[in-house]
mmCIF file as gemmi writes it, N, C-alpha and C atoms, coordinates in Angstrom:
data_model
loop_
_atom_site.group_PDB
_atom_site.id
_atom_site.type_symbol
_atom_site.label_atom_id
_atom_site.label_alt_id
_atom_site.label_comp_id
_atom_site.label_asym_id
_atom_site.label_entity_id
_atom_site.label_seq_id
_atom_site.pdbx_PDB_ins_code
_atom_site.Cartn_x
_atom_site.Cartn_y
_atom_site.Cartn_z
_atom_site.occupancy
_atom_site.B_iso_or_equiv
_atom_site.pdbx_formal_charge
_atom_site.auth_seq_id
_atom_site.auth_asym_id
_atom_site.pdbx_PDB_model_num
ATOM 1 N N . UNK Axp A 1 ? -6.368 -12.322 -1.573 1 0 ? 1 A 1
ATOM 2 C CA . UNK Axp A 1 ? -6.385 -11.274 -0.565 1 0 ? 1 A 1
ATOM 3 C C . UNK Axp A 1 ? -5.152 -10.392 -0.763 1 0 ? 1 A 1
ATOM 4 N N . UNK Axp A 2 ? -5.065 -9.149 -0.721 1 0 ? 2 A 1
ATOM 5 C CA . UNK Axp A 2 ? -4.065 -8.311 -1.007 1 0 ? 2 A 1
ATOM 6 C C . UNK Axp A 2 ? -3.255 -8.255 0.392 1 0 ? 2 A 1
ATOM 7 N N . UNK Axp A 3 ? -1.958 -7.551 0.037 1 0 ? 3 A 1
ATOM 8 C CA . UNK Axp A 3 ? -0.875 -8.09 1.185 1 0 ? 3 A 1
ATOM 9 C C . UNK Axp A 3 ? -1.596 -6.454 2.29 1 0 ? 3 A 1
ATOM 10 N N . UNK Axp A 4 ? -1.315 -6.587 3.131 1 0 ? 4 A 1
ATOM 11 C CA . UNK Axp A 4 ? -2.078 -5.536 4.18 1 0 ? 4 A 1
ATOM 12 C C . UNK Axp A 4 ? -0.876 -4.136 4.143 1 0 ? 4 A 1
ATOM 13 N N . UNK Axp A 5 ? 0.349 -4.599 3.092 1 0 ? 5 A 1
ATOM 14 C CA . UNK Axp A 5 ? 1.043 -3.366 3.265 1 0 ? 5 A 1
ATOM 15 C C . UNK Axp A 5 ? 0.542 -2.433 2.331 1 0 ? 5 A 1
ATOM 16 N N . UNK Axp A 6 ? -0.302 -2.91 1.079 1 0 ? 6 A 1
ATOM 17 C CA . UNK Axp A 6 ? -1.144 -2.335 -0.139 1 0 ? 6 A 1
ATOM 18 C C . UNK Axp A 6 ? -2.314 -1.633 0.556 1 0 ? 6 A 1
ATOM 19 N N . UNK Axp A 7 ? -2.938 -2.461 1.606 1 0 ? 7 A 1
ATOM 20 C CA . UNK Axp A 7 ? -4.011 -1.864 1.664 1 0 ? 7 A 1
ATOM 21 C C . UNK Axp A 7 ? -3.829 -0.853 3.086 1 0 ? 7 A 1
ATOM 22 N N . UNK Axp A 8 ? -2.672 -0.593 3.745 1 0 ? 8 A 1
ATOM 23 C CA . UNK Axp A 8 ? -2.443 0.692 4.165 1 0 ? 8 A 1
ATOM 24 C C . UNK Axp A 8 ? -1.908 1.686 3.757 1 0 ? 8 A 1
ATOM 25 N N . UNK Axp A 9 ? -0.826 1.246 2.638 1 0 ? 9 A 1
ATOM 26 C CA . UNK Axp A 9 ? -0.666 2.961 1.708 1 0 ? 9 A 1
ATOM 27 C C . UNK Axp A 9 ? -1.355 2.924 1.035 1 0 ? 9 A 1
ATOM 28 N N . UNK Axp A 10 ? -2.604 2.087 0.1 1 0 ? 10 A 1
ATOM 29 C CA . UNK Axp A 10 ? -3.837 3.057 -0.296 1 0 ? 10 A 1
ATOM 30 C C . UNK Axp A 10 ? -4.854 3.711 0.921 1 0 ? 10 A 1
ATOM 31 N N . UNK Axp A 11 ? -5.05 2.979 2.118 1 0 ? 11 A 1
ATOM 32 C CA . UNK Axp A 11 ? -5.826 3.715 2.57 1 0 ? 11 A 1
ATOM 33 C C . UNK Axp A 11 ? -4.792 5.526 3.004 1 0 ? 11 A 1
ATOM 34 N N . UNK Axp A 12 ? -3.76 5.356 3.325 1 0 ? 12 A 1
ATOM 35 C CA . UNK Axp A 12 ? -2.888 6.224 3.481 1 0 ? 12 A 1
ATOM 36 C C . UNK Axp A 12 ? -3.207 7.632 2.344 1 0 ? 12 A 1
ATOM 37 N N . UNK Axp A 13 ? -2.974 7.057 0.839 1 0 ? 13 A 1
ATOM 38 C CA . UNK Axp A 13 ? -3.393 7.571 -0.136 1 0 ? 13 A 1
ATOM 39 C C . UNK Axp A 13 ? -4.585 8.444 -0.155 1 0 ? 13 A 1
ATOM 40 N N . UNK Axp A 14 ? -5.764 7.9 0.072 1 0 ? 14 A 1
ATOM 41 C CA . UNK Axp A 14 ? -6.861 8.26 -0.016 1 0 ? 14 A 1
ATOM 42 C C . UNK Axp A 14 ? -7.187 9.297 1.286 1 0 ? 14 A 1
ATOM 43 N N . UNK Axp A 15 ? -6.764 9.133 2.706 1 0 ? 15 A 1
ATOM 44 C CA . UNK Axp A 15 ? -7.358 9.498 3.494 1 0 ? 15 A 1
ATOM 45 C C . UNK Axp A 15 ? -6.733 11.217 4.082 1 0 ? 15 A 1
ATOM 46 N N . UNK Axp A 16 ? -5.397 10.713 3.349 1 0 ? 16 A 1
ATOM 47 C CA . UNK Axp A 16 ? -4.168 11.689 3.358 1 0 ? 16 A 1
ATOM 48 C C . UNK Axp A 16 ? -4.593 13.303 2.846 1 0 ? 16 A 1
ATOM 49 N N . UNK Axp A 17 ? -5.213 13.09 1.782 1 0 ? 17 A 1
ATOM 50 C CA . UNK Axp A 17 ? -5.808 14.651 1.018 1 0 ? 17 A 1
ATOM 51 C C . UNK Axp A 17 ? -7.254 15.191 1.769 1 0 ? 17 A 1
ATOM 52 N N . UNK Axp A 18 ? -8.015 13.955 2.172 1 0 ? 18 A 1
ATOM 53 C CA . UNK Axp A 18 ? -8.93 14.401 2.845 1 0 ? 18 A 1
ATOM 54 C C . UNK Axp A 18 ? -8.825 15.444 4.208 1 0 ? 18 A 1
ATOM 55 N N . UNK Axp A 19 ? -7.289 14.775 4.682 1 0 ? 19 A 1
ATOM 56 C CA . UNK Axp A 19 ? -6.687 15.367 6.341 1 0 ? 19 A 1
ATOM 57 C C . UNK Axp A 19 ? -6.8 17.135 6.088 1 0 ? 19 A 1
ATOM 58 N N . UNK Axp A 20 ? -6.162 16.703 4.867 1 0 ? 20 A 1
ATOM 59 C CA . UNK Axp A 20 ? -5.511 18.144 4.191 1 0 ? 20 A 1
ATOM 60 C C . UNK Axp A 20 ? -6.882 19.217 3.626 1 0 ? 20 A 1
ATOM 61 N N . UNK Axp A 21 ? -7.701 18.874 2.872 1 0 ? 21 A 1
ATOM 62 C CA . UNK Axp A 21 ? -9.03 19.215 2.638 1 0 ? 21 A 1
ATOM 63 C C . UNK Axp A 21 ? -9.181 20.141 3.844 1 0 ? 21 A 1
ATOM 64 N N . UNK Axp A 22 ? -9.754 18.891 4.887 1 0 ? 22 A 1
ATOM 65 C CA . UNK Axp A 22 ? -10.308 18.99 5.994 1 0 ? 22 A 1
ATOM 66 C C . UNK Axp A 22 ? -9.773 20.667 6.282 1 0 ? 22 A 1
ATOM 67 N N . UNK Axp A 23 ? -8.547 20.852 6.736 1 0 ? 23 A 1
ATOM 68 C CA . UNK Axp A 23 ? -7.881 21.846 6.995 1 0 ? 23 A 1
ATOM 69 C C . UNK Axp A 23 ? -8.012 22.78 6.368 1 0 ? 23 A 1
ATOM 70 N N . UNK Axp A 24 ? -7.575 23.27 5.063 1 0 ? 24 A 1
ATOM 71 C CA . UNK Axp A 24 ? -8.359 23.965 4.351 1 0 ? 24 A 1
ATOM 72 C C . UNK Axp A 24 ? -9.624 24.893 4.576 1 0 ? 24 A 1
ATOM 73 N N . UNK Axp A 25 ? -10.464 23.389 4.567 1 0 ? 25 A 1
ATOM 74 C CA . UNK Axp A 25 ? -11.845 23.855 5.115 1 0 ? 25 A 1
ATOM 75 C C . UNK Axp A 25 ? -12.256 24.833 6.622 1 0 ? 25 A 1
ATOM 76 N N . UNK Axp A 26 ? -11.4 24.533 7.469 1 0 ? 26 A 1
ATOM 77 C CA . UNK Axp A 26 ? -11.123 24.921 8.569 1 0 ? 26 A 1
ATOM 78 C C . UNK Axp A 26 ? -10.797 26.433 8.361 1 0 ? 26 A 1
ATOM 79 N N . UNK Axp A 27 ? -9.702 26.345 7.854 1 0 ? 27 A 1
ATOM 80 C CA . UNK Axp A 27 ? -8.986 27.521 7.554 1 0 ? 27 A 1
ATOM 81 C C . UNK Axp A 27 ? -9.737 28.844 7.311 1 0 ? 27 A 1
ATOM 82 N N . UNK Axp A 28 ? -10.845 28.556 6.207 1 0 ? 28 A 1
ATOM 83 C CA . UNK Axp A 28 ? -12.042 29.379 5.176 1 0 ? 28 A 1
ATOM 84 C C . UNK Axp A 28 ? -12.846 29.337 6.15 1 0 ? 28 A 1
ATOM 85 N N . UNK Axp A 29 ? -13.446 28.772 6.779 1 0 ? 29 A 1
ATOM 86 C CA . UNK Axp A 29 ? -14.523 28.991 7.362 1 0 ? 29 A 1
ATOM 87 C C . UNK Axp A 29 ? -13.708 29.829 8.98 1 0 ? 29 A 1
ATOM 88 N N . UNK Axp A 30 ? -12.649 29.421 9.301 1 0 ? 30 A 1
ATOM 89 C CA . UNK Axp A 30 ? -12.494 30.442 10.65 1 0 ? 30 A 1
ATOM 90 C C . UNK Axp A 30 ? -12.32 31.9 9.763 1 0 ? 30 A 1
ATOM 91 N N . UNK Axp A 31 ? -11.632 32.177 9.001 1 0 ? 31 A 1
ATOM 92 C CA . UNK Axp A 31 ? -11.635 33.531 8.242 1 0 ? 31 A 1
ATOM 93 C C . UNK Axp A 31 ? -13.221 33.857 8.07 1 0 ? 31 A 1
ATOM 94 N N . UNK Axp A 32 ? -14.113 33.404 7.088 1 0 ? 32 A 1
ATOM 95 C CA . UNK Axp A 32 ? -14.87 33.782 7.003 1 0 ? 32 A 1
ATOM 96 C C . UNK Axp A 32 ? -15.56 34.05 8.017 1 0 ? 32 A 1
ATOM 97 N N . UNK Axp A 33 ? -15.6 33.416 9.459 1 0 ? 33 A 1
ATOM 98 C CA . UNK Axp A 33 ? -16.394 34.127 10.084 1 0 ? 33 A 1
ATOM 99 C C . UNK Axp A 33 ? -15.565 35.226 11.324 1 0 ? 33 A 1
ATOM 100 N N . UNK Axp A 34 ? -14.708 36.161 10.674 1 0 ? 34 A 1
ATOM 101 C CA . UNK Axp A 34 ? -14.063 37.104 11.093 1 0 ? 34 A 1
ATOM 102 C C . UNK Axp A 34 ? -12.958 36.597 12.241 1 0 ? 34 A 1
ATOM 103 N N . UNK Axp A 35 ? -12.22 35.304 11.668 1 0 ? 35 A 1
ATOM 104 C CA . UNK Axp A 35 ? -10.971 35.268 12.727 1 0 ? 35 A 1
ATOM 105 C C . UNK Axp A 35 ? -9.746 35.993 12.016 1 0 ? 35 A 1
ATOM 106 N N . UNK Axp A 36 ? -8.942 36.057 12.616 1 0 ? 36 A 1
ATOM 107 C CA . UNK Axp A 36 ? -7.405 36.84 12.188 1 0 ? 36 A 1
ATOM 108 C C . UNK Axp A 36 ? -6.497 35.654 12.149 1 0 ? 36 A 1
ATOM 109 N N . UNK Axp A 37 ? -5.502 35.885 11.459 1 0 ? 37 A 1
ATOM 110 C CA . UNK Axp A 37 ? -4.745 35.027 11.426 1 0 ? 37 A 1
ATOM 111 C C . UNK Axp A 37 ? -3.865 33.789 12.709 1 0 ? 37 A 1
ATOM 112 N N . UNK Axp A 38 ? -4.218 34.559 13.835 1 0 ? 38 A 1
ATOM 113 C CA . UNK Axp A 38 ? -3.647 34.277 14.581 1 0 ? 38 A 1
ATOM 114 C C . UNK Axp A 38 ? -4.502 33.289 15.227 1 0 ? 38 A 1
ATOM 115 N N . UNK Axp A 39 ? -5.97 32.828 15.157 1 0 ? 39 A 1
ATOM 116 C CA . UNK Axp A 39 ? -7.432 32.416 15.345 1 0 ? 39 A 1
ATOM 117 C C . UNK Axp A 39 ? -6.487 31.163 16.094 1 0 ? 39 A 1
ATOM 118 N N . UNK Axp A 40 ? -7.296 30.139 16.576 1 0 ? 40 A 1
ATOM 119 C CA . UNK Axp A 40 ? -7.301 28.758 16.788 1 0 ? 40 A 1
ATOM 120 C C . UNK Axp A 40 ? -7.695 27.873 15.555 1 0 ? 40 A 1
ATOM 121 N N . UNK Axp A 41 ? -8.861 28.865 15.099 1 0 ? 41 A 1
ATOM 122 C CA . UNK Axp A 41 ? -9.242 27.918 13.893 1 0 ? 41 A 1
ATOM 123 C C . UNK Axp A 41 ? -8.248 27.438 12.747 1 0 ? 41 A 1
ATOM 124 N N . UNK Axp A 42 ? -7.34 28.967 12.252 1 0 ? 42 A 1
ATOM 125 C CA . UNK Axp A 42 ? -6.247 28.978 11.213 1 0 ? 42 A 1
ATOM 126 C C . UNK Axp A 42 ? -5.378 28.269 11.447 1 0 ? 42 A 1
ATOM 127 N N . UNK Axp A 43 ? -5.266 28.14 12.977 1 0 ? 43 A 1
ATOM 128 C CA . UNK Axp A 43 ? -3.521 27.25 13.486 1 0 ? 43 A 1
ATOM 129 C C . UNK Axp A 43 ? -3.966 25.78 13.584 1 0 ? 43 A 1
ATOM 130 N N . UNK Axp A 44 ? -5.033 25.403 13.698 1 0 ? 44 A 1
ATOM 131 C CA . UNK Axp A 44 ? -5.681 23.85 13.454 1 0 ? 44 A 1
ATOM 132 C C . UNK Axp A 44 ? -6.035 23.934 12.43 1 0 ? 44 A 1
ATOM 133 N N . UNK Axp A 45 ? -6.412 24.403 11.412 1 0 ? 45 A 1
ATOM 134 C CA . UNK Axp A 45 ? -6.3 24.202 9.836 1 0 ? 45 A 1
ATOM 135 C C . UNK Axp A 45 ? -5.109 24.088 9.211 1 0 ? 45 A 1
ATOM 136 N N . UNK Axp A 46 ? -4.308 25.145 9.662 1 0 ? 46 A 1
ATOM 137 C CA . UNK Axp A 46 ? -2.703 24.809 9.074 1 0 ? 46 A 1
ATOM 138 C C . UNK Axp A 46 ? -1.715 22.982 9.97 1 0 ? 46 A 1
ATOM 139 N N . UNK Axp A 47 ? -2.367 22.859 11.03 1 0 ? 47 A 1
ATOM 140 C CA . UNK Axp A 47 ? -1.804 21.882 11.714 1 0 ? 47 A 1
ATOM 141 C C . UNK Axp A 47 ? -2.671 20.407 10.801 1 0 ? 47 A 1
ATOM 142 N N . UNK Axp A 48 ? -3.753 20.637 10.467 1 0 ? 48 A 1
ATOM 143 C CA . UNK Axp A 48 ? -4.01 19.728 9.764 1 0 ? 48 A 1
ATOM 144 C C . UNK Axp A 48 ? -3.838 19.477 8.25 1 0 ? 48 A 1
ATOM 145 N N . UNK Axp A 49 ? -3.643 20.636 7.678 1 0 ? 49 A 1
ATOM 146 C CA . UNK Axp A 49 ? -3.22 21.078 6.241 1 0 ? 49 A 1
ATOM 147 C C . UNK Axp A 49 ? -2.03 20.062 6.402 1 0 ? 49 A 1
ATOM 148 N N . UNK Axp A 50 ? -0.856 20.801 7.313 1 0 ? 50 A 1
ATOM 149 C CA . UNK Axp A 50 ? 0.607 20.267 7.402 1 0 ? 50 A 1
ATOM 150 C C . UNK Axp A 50 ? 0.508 18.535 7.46 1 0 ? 50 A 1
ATOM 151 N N . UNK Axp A 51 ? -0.216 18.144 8.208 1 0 ? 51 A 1
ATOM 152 C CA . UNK Axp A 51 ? -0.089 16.594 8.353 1 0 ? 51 A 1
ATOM 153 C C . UNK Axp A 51 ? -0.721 16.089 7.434 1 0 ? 51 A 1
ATOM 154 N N . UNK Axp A 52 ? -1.671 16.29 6.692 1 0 ? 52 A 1
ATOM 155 C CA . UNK Axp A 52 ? -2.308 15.773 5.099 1 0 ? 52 A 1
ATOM 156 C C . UNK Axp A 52 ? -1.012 15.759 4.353 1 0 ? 52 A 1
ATOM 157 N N . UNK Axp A 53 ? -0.44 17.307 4.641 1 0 ? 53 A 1
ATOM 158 C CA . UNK Axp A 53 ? -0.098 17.156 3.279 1 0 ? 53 A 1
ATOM 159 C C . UNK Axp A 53 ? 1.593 16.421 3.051 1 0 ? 53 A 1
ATOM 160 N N . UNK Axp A 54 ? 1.861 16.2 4.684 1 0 ? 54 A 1
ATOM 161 C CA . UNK Axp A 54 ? 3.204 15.398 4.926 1 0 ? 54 A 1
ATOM 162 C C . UNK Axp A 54 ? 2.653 13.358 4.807 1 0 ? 54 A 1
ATOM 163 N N . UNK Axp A 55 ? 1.602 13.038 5.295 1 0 ? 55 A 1
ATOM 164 C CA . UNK Axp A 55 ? 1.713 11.853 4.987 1 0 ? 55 A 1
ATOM 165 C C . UNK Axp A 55 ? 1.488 11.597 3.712 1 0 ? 55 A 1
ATOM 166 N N . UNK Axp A 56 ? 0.908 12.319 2.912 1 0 ? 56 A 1
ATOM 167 C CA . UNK Axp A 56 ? 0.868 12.257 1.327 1 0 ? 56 A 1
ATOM 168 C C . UNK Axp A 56 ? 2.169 11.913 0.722 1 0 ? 56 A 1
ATOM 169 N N . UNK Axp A 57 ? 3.311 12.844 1.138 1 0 ? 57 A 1
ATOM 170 C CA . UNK Axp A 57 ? 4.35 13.419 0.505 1 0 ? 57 A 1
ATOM 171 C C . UNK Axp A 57 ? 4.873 11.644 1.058 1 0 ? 57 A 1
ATOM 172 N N . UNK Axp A 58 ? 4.879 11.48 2.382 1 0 ? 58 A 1
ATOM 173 C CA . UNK Axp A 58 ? 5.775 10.452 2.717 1 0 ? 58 A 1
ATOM 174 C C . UNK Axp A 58 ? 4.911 9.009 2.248 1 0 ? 58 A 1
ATOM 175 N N . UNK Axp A 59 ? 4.05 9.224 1.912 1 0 ? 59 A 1
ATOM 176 C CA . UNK Axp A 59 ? 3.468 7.336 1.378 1 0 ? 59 A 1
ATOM 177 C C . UNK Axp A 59 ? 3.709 7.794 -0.208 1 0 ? 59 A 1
ATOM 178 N N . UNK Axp A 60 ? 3.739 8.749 -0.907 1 0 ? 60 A 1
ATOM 179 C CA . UNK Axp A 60 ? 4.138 8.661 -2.168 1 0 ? 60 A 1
ATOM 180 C C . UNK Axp A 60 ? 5.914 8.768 -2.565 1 0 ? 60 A 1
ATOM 181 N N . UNK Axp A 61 ? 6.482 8.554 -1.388 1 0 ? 61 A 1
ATOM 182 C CA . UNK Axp A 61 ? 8.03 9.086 -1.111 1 0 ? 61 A 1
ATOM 183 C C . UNK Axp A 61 ? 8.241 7.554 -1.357 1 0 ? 61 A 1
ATOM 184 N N . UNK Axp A 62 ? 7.795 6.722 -0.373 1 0 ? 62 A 1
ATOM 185 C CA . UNK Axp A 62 ? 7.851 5.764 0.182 1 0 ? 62 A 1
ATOM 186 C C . UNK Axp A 62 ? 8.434 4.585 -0.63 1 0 ? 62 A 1
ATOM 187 N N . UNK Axp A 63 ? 9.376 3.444 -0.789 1 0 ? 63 A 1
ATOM 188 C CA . UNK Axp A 63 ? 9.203 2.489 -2 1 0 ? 63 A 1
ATOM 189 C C . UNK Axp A 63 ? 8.433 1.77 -1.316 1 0 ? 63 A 1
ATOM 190 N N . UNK Axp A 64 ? 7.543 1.001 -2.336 1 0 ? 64 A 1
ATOM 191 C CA . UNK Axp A 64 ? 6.271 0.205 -2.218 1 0 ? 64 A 1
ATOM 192 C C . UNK Axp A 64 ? 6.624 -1.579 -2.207 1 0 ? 64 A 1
């Protein structure tokens, strides 16, 4: 059985880019359907962009 600290920075790993994706996705689709920068959609895409792309940074920061 693997130690449970492995199998939360891989799940960390894996779920981390998806957060970030996610946001992204958010992002394109509030633009595309005629928001401005200032939208709800863009500021919860960037709020989720930001946290993808900070637990990434910090479980690959991390010593293992």
């Amino acid at each position: 059985m693997a130690p449970s600290r492995g199998i939360n920075t891989t799940g960390t790993r894996i779920l981390a880019p998806l957060i970030g994706a996610l946001g992204l996705l958010i992002i394109i689709r509030t633009l595309a359907a005629g928001g401005d920068l200032l939208s709800i959609g863009v500021l919860l895409g960037l709020v989720f962009l930001a946290i993808g792309a900070g637990r990434l940074y910090l479980s690959l920061r991390a010593p293992s």
